[in-house]
C-alpha positions in Angstrom: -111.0 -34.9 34.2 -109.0 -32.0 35.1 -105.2 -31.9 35.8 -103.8 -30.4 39.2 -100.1 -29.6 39.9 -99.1 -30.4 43.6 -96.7 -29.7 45.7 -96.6 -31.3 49.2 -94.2 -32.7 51.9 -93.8 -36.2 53.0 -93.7 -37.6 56.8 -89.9 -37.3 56.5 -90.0 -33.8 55.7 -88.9 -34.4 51.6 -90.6 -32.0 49.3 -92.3 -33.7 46.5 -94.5 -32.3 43.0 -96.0 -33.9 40.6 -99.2 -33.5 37.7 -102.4 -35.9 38.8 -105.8 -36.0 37.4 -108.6 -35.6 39.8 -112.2 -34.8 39.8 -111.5 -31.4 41.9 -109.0 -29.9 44.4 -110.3 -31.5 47.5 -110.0 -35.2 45.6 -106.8 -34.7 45.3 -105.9 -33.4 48.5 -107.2 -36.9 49.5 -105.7 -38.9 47.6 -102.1 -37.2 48.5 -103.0 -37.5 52.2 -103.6 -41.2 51.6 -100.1 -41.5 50.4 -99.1 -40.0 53.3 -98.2 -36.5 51.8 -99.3 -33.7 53.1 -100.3 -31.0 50.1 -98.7 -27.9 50.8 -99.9 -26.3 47.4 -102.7 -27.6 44.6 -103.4 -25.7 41.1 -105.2 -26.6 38.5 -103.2 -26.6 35.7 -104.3 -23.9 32.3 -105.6 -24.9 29.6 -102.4 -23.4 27.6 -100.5 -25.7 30.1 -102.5 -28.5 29.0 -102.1 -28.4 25.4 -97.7 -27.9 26.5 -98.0 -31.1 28.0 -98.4 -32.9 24.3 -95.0 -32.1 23.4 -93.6 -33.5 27.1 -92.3 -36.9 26.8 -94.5 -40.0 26.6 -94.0 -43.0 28.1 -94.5 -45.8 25.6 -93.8 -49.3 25.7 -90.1 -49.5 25.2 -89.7 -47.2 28.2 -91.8 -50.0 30.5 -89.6 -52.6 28.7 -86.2 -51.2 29.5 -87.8 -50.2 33.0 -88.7 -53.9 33.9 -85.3 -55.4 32.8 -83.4 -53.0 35.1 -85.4 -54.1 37.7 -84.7 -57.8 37.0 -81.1 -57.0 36.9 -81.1 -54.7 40.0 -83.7 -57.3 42.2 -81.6 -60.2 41.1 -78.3 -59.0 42.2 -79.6 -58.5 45.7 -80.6 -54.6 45.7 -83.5 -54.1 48.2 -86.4 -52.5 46.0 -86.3 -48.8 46.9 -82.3 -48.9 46.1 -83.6 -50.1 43.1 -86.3 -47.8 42.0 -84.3 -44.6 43.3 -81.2 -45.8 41.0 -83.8 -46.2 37.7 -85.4 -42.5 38.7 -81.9 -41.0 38.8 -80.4 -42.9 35.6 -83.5 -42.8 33.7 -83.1 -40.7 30.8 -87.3 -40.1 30.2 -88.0 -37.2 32.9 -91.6 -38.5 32.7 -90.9 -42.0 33.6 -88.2 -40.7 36.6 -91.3 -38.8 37.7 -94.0 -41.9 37.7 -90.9 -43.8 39.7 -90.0 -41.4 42.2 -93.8 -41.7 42.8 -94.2 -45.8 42.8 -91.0 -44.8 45.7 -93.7 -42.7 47.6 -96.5 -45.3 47.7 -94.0 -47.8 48.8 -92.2 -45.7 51.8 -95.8 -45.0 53.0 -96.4 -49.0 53.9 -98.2 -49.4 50.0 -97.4 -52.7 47.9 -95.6 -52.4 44.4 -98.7 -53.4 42.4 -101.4 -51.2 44.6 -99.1 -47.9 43.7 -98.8 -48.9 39.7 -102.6 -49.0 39.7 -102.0 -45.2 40.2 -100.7 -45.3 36.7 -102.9 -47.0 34.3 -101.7 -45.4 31.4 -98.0 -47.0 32.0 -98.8 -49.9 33.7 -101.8 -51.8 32.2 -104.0 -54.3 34.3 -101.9 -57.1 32.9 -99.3 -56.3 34.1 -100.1 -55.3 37.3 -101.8 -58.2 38.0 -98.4 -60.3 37.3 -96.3 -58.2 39.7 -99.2 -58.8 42.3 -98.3 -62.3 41.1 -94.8 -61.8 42.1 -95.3 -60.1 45.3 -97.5 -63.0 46.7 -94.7 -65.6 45.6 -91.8 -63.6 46.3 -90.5 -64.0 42.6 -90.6 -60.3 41.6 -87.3 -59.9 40.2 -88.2 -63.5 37.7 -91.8 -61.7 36.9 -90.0 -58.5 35.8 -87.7 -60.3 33.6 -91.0 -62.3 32.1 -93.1 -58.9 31.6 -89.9 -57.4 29.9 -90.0 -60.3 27.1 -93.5 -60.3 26.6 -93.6 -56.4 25.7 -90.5 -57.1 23.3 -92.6 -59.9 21.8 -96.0 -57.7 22.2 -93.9 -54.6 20.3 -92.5 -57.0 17.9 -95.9 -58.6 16.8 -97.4 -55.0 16.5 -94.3 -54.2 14.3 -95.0 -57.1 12.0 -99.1 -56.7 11.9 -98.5 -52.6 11.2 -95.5 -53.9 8.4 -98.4 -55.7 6.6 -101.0 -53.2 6.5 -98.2 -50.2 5.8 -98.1 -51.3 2.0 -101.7 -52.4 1.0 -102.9 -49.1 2.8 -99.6 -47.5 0.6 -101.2 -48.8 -2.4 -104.8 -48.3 -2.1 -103.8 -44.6 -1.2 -101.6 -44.1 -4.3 -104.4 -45.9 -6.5 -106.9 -43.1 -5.2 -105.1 -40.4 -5.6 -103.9 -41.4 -9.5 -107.8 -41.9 -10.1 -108.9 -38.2 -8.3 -105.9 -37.0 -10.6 -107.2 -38.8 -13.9 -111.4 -37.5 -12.6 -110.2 -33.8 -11.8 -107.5 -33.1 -15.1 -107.6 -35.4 -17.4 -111.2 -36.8 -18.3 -112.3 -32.7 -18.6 -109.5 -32.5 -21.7 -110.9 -35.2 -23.4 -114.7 -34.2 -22.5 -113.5 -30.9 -24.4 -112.7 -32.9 -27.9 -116.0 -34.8 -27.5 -118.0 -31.8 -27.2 -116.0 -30.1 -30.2 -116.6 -33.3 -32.3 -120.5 -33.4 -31.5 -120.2 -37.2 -31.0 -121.8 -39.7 -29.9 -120.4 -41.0 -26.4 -120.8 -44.5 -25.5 -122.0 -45.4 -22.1 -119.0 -46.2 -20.5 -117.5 -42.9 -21.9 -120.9 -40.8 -20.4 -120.5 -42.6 -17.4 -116.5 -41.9 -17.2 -117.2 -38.2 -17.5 -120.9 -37.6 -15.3 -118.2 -38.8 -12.4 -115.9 -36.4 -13.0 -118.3 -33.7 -13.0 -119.7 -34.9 -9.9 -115.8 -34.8 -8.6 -115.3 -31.3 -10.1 -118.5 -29.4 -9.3 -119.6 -31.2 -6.0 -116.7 -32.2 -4.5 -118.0 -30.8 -1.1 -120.4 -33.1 -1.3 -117.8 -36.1 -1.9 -116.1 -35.2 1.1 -119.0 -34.2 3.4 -120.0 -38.3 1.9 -116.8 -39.3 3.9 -116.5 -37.7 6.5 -119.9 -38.9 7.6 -119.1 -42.7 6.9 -116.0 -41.8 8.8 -117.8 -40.5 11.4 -120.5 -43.7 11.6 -117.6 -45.5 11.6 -116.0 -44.2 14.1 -119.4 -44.6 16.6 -120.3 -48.0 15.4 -116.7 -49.0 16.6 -117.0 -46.9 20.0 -119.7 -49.4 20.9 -119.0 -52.8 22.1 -121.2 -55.3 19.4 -119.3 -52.8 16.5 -115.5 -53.3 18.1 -116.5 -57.2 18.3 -117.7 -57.1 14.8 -115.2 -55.0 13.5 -112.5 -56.8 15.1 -113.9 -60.1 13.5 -113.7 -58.5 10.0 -110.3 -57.8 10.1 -109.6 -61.0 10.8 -111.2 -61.6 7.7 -109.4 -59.0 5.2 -107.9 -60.9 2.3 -103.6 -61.6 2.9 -103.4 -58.9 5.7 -106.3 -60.1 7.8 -104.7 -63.7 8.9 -101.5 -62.1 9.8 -103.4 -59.9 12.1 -105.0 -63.2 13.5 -102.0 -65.3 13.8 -100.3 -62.1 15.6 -103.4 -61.8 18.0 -103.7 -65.3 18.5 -99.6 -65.4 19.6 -100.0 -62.5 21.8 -103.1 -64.5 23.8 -100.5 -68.4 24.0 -97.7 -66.0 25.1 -99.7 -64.1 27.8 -101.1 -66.9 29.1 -98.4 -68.9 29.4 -96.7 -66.3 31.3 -99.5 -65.7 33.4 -100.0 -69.9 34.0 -95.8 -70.2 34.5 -96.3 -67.3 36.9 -98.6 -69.5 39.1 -101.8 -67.6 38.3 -104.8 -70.4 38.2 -105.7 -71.0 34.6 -109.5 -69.1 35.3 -107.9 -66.2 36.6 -105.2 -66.5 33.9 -108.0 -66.7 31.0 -109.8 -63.8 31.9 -107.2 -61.8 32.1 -105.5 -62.1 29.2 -108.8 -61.2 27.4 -108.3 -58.0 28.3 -105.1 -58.0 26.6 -105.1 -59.4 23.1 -107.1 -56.2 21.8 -109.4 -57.9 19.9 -112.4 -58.4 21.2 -113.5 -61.0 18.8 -110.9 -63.4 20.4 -111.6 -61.6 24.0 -115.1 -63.0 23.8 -114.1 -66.2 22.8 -111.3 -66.6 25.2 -113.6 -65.8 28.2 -116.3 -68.1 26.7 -113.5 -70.9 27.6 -112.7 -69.9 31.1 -117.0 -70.0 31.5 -117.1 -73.6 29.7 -113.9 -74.3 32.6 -116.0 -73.1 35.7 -118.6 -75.5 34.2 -116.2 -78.6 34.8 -115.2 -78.5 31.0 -111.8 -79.6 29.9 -109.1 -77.2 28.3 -109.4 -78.6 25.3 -113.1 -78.8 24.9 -113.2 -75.6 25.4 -111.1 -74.3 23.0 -112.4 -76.6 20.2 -115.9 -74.7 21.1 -114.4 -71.1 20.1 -113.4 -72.4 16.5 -110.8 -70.0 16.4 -107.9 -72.9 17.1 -106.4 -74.8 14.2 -106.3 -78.6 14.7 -102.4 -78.6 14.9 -102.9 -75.9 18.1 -105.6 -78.1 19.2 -103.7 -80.9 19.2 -100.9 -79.6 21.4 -103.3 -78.2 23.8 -104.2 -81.5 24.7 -101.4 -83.2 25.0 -100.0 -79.8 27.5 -103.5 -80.9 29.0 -102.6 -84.0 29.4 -98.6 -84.0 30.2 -99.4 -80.7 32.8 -97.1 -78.9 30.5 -100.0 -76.5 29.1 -97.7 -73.5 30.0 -94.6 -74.6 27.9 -97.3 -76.1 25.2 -98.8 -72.2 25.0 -95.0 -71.1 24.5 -94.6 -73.0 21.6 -98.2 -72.0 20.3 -96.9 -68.2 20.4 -93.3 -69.2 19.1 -95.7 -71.1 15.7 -97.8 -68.5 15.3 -95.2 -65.9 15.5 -92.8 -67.7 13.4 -95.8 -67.8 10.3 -96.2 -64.0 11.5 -92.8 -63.4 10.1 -93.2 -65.9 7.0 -96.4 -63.9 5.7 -94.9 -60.5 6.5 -91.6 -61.5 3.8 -94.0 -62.6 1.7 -96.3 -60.2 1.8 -95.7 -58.4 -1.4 -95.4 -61.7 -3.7 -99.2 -62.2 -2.5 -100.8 -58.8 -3.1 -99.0 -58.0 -6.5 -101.5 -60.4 -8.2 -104.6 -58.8 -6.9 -102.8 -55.1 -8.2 -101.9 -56.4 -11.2 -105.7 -57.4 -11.5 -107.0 -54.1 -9.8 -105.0 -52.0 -12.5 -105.5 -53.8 -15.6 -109.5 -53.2 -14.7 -109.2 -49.8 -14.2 -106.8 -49.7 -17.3 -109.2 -51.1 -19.3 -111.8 -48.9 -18.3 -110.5 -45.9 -19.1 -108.9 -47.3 -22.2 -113.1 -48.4 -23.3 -114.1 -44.9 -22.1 -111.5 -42.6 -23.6 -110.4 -44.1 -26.8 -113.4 -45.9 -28.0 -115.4 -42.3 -29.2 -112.3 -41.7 -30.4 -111.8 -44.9 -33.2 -116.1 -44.5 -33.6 -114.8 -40.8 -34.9 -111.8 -42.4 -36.7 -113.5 -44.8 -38.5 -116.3 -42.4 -39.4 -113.7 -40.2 -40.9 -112.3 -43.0 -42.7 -115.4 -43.8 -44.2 -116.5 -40.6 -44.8 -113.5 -39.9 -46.9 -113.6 -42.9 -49.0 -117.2 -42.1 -50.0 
């Protein structure tokens, strides 16, 4: 959609700007008049304008954490909420963020709830959490819900840390490995394909088959890439659609080493969400369905709302979750028992706390478990070009040998 800049005034007189998408001027223009502000000027914004606003500031998770704990601090000492959210927008050091709060302050002064004026910011305040300050408006525990939301996106950005920490150095290695054999194809092999063809000898296969690839590499090496940049491509649309995330997001899962420390940090961010979404008074239905729209997988997403329609059913928790076959029988275990104390919420804690405490485990240890596999990896690809290179040249060798003690 296109951006607009506004400028408008509100009932009291203020003038307010600001930078919103909308489908045209006159959608806008609605949409400010809603919020009771009445547009005084509306442009759409260049396209040279547009491309500036990629080196603004960004508002990223740790911005929304740090946001959500002054708000705790503020609520909990007493501050009424607009005090609150006009002291963030004039200590806040992110100009973007001051912006989206002097904003939420313009919703709420024209008779809008806190929640209903964040939906006008999905791309800072997602539908999870949202929902949980809707949560906290209807049980008058906002400043407790804010101080929740703040440590689940420090846990959320700690588990993304530790699942992007295990991938950094297989991806590292694989990446090194490719380049070394492009460097071997493109200047090495030719050198030695120039003694062969001096020598007029007689290549084994391996040898033929060692230097036919790095012709290929040297002379159609437009084809090599144009070979992946379509599979990149495919790829890329088989994962825009919704049966090639699922299955995608079910493979990763199943990537030796690095794909169970991407499950045990998706299955932790599902126990911790919806323990803070149960402990927040949400029913556990409503609580199920939406965390599956927050553990970004949609592997686990399916399974998780398969659950909450086994629950609408009259199932029990626990039967439930054995169906998914995604929970180990230690998790499965403690589910019932929270099932069957009424402590599911605090059960779920520890569930997230297990899962993120193995997180860490398999992260440290992460090296010690892939060196095998490299040391394996390299010692084949040693060996191969040992075979290819040097066996024409003892064949020549021992010719020579022979042929001189004739």
């Amino acid at each position: 959609m296109p951006i607009f800049e506004y400028k408008g005034r509100t009932e009291d007189g203020m003038m307010v700007s600001g930078v919103q998408e909308a489908t045209d001027m006159e959608a806008l223009g609605s949409a400010l008049m809603f919020s009771q502000i009445t547009p005084v000027e509306i442009r759409q914004k260049k396209a040279v304008d547009v491309a500036f606003n990629l080196f603004e500031e960004k508002i990223g998770s740790l911005e929304v954490m740090i946001f959500s704990r002054q708000m705790y601090t503020l609520l909990k000492a007493g501050i009424p909420i607009m005090r609150a959210l006009a002291g963030i927008q004039n200590s806040v050091g992110n100009a973007k963020l001051a912006q989206v709060v002097g904003q939420l302050r313009l919703s709420l002064d024209s008779g809008r709830e806190l929640s209903v004026a964040m939906t006008e910011h999905p791309k800072v305040f997602d539908g999870f959490y949202i929902s949980m300050i809707r949560v906290g408006e209807t049980t008058g525990n906002l400043d407790n819900i804010f101080l929740r939301l703040a440590e689940h996106i420090e846990f959320d950005r700690f588990m993304r840390g530790q699942i992007k920490s295990a991938l950094r150095y297989p991806i590292f290695v694989i990446t090194a490995m490719a380049i070394a054999i492009a460097v071997i194809n493109i200047m090495v092999i030719p050198q030695f394909e120039k003694v062969f063809a001096s020598m007029h000898a007689d290549l084994p296969f391996i040898t033929q088959l060692l230097i036919a690839f790095s012709n290929f590499m040297r002379n159609y090496w437009f084809v090599l890439i144009g070979m992946i940049a379509a599979a990149g491509w495919t790829f890329k649309s088989y994962v825009g659609t919704a049966k090639g995330r699922a299955s995608w997001d079910r493979f990763k899962m199943r990537i030796p080493i690095a794909g169970k420390i991407i499950f045990k940090g998706t299955m932790a961010r599902f126990a911790r969400s919806f323990a803070l979404s149960t402990r927040s008074g949400l029913p556990i239905l409503s609580a199920l369905r939406l965390v599956s729209q927050t553990v970004e997988n949609d592997y686990i997403s399916a399974k998780i709302l398969s659950m909450s329609a086994g629950i609408e059913r009259g199932e029990t928790i626990l039967r439930t979750a054995t169906q998914t076959q995604v929970f180990s029988p230690l998790v499965l275990q403690m589910i019932a028992v929270g099932e069957e104390s009424g402590s599911l919420d605090e059960l779920m804690q520890e569930i997230a706390d297990m899962y993120q405490a193995d997180v860490e485990y398999d992260v440290k240890t992460l090296g010690a478990q892939i060196e095998p596999i490299l040391i394996i990896f390299l010692g084949v690809l040693v060996l191969v070009l040992a075979l290819g290179v040097f066996l024409p040249i003892w064949d020549m060798s021992s010719v020579m040998l022979n042929g001189g003690g004739g």
